[in-house]
C-alpha positions as CSV (number, residue, x, y, z in Angstrom):
1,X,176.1,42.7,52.5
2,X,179.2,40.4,53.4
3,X,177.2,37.4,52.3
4,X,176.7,39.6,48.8
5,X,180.9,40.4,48.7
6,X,181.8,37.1,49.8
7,X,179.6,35.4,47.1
8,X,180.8,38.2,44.6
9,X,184.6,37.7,45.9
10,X,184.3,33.7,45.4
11,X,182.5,34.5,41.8
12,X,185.6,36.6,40.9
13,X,187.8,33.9,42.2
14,X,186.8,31.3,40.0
15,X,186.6,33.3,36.4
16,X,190.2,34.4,37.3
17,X,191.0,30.7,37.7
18,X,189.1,29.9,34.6
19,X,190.6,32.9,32.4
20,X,194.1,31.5,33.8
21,X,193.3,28.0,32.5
22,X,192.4,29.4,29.4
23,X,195.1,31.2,29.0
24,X,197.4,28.2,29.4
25,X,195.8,26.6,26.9
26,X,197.4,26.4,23.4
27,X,195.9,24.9,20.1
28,X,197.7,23.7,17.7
29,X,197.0,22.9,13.7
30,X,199.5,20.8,11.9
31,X,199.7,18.5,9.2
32,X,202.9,16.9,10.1
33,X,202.6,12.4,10.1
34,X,201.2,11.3,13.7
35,X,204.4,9.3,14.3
36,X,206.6,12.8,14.0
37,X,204.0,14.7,16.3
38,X,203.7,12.3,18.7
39,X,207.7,12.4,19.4
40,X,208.1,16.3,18.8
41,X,205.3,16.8,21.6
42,X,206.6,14.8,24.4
43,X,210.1,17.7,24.1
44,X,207.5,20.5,23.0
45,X,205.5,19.6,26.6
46,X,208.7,19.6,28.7
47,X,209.9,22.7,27.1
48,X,206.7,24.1,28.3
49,X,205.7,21.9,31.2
50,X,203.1,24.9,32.3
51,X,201.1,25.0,28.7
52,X,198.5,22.3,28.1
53,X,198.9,21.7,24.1
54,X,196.3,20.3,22.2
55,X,197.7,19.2,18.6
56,X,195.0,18.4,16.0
57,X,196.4,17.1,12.9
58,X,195.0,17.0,9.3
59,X,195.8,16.5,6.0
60,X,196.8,19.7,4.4
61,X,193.7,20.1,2.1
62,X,191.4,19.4,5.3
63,X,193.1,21.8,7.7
64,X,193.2,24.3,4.3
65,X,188.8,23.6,4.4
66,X,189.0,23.8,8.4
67,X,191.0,27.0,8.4
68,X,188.6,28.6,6.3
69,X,185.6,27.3,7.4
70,X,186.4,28.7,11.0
71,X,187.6,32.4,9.8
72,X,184.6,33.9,11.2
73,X,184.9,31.8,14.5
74,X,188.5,30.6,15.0
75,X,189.6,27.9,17.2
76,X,193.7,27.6,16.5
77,X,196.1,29.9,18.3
78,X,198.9,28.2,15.9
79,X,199.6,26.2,12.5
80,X,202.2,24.1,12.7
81,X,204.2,22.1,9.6
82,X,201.9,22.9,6.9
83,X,202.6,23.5,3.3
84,X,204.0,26.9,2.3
85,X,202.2,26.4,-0.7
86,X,198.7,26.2,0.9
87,X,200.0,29.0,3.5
88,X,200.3,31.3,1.2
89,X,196.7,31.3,-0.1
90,X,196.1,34.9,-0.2
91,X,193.1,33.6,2.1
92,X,195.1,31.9,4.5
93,X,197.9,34.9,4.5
94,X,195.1,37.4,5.9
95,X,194.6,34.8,9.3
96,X,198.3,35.2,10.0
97,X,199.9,37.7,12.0
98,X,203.6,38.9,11.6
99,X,205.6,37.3,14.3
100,X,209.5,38.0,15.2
101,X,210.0,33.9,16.1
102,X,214.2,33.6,17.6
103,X,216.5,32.3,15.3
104,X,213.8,32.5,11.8
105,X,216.9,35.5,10.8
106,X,219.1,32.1,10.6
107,X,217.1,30.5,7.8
108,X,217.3,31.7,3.8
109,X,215.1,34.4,2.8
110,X,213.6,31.6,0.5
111,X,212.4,29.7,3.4
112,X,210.6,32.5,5.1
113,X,208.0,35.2,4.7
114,X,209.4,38.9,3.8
115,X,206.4,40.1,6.6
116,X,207.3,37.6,9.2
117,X,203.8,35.4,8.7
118,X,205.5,32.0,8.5
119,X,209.0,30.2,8.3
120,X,209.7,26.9,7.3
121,X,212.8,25.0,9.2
122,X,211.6,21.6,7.7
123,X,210.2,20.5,4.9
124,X,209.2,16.9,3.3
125,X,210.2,14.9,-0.3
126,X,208.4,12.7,-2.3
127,X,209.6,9.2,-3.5
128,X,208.5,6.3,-4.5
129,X,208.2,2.9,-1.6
130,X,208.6,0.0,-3.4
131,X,208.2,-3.6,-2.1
132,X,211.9,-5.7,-2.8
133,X,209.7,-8.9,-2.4
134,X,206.2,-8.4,-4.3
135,X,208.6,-6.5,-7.3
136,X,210.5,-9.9,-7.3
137,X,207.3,-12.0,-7.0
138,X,205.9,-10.0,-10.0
139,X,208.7,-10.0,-12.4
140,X,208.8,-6.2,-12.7
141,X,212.0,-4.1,-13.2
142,X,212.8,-2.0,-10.4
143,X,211.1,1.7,-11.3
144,X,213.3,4.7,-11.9
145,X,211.1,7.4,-13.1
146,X,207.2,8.2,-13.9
147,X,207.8,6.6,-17.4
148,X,208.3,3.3,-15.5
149,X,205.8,3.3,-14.2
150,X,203.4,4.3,-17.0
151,X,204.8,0.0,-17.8
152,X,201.2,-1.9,-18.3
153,X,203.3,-4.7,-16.2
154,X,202.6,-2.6,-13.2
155,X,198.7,-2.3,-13.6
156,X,196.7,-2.3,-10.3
157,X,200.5,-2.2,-8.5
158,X,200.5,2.0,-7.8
159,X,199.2,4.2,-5.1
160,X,199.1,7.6,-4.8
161,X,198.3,10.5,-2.8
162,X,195.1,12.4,-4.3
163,X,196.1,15.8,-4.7
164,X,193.5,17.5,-4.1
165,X,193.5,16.6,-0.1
166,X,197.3,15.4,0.3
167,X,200.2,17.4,0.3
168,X,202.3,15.4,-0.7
169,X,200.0,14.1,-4.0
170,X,200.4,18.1,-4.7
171,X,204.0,18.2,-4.6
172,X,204.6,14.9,-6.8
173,X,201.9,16.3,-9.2
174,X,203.4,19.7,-8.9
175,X,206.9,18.3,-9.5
176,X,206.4,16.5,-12.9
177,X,204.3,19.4,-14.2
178,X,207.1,22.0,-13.4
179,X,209.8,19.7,-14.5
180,X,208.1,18.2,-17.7
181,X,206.0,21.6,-18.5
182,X,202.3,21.5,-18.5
183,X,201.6,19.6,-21.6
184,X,204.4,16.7,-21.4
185,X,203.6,16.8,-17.4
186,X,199.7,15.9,-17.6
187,X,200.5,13.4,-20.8
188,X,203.2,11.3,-18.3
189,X,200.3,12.1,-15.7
190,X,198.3,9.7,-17.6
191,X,200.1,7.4,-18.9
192,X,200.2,6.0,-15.3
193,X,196.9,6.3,-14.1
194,X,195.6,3.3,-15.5
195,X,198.0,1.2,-13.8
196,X,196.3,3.4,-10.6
197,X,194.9,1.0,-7.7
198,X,194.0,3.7,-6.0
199,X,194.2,7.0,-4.8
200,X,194.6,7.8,-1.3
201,X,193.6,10.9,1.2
202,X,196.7,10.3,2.9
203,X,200.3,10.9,1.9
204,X,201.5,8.4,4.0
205,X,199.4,6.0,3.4
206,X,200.7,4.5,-0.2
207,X,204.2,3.8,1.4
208,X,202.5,1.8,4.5
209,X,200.7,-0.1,1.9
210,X,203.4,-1.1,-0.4
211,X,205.7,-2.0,3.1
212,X,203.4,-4.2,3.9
213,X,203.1,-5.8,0.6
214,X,199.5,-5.4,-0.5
215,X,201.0,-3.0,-3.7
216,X,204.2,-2.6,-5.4
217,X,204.8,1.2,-5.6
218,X,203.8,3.5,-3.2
219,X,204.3,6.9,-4.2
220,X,204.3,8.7,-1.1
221,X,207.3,10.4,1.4
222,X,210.7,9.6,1.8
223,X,210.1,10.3,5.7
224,X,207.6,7.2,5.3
225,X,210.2,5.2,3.5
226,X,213.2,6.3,5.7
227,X,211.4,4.9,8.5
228,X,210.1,1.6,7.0
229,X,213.4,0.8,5.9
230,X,214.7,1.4,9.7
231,X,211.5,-0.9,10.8
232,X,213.2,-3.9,8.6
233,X,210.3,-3.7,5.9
234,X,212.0,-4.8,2.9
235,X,211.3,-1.4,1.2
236,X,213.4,0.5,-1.4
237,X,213.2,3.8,-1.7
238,X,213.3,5.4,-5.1
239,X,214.2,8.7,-6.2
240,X,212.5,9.9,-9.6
241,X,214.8,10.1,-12.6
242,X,213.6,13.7,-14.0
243,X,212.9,15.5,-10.0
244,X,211.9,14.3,-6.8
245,X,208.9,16.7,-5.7
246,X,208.8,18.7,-2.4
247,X,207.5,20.7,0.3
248,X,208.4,23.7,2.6
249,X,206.7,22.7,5.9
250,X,205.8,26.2,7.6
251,X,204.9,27.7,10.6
252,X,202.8,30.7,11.7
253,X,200.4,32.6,14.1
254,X,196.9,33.2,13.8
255,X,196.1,36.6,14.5
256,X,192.8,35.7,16.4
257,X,194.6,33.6,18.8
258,X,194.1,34.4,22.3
259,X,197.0,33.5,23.7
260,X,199.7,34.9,22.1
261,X,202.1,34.9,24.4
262,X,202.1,31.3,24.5
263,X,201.8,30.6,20.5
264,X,205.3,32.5,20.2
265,X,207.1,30.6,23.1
266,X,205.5,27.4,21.3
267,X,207.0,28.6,18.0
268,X,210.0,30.2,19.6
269,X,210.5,26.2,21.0
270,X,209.9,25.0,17.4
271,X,213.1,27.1,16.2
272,X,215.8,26.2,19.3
273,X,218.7,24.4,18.6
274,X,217.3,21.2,20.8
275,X,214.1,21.3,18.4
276,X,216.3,21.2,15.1
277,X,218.2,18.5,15.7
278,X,215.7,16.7,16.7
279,X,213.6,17.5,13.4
280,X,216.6,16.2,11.6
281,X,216.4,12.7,12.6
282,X,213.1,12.4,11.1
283,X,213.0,14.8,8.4
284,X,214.3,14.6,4.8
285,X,214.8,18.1,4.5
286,X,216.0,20.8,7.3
287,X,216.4,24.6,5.8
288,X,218.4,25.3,8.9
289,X,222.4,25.4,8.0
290,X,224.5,22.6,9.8
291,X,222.5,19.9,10.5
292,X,224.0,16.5,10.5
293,X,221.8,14.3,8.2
294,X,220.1,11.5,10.8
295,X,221.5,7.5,10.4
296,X,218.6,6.6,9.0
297,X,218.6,9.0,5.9
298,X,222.3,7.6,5.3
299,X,221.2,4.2,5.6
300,X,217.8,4.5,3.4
301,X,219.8,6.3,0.6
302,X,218.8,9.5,1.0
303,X,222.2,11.7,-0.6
304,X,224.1,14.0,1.3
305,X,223.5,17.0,-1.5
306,X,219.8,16.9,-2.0
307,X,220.1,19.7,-4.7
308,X,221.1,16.5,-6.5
309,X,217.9,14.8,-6.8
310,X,215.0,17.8,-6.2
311,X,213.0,19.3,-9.1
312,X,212.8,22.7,-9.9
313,X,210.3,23.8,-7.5
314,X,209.1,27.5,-7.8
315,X,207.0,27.7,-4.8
316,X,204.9,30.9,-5.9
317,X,204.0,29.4,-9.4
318,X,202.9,26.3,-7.0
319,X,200.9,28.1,-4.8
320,X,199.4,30.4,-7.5
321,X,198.1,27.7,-10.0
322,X,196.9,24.9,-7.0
323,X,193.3,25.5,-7.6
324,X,193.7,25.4,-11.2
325,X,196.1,22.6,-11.2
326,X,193.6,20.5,-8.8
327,X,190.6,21.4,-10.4
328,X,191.8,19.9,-13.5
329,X,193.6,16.8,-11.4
330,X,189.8,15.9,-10.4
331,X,188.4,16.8,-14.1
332,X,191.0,14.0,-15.6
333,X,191.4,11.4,-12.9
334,X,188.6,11.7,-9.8
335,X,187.6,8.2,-9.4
């Protein structure tokens, strides 16, 4: 009979110890770059020295499919900088649970959920990269808007983001539709995509390309092109004549998660003063009042007022016609 309660006691010791580990676990979705995520987890990790976090990032359409794909079995306690316009897929929506996060009362009602499912502190903007030396090398006039670049000059020169699997080929598509209106919007649309090289799974990746002087024009993020120019890559970064496209980066909890307590000290973290600022020196766009724009916006160009330069973005005309507006991105251009 000891032998029976020692072997019992030992057996209770150990799935205590494994329900703690567990508990002290915390999974993370996000779709912010790798570069961002790799800085905002080393604070995130001393913030919460006793929570082992486990970040997996994806491009917003694939962490959309993955989301989905897991509803019946999920694996994410938390998503992390993703677009409101793909959180708020009624879909999506019905995954999150309300969550009273410190500090969300601080931000605009514009840049949070009225039921407390997400916030968004940070967001990201569109713009195009373009190569100083190769535009030189080419002859081409420095590009100003989409008409530009609709220029048979620049054929095979242009990357993009494909829409359907980037966020940020979304919000530039997004952005001349709602600017231009449907009709003008798809006809500029397609004016430039024979001058297409290609089009890209990653936002990101266009700008890096261009940097590096494979292409002329990137059209990708000004985050991208902020930090390129810091790098010394001899990068311009242009601002679209007509609205520069952009995107609400949001946050939320998944009601499955199993660890809640955790997911809100996580998202609690993500919302503290020491977090903000640090957002702001690699962000574009910060909804949180009173944050000093970083050196490297200033010195890449990025103005003060950004209300200057954004498109008319409504964000629950975006998120209500994606489907349709993607559907018919892949009927006219899908290569």
């Amino acid at each position: 009979m000891k032998n029976i309660l020692l072997k019992l006691t030992a057996s209770m010791v150990l799935f205590s110890a494994s329900t703690a580990a567990l508990s002290e676990s915390l999974t993370v979705y996000s779709a912010l770059e790798e570069e961002e995520i790799a800085v905002y987890m080393k604070a995130a990790k001393k913030a919460m020295p006793d929570v082992d976090i486990n970040v997996l990032r994806l491009s917003t359409g694939k962490l959309g499919a993955r989301l989905l794909a897991e509803a019946d079995n999920p694996q994410a306690d938390v998503i992390w900088g993703w677009a409101v316009t793909a959180m708020m897929d009624p879909q999506v929506l019905k995954l999150l649970e309300p969550v009273k996060v410190a500090g969300v009362e601080k931000l605009a009602p514009e840049f949070r959920d009225a039921d407390s499912k997400w916030f968004a502190q940070m967001g990201y903007m569109g713009a195009f990269c373009v190569n100083k030396e190769r535009l030189e090398k080419k002859g081409l006039k420095m590009p100003e808007s989409w008409a530009d670049l609709a220029d048979p000059k620049f054929k095979g020169e242009v990357l993009m983001p494909d829409p359907n699997s980037s966020g940020t080929g979304y919000l530039h598509v997004n952005a001349v539709l709602q600017s231009l209106g449907l009709e003008k919007g798809w006809a500029q649309l397609e004016a430039v995509d024979p001058n297409m090289a290609q089009y890209t799974s990653s936002g990101s990746k266009p700008c890096k390309a261009a940097r590096t002087g494979e292409y002329t024009v990137g059209i990708s993020l000004a985050f991208t092109a902020m930090k390129s120019i810091e790098d010394g890559y001899p990068l311009a970064m242009v601002f679209p004549k007509g609205g520069v496209g952009y995107e609400l980066e949001a946050s939320g909890l998944l009601a499955s998660s199993d660890n809640k307590k955790d997911a809100k000290r996580f998202l609690d973290w993500s919302m503290s003063d020491s977090a903000i600022t640090m957002f702001g020196q690699y962000k574009a766009l910060i909804t949180m009042p009173g944050v000093t724009q970083s050196e490297a916006a200033k010195a890449s160009g990025l103005p003060a007022d950004l209300s200057t330069i954004l498109a008319p973005v409504n964000f629950v005309e975006s998120a209500g016609r994606q489907t349709a507006i993607k559907a018919e991105w892949r009927e006219k251009f899908a290569r």
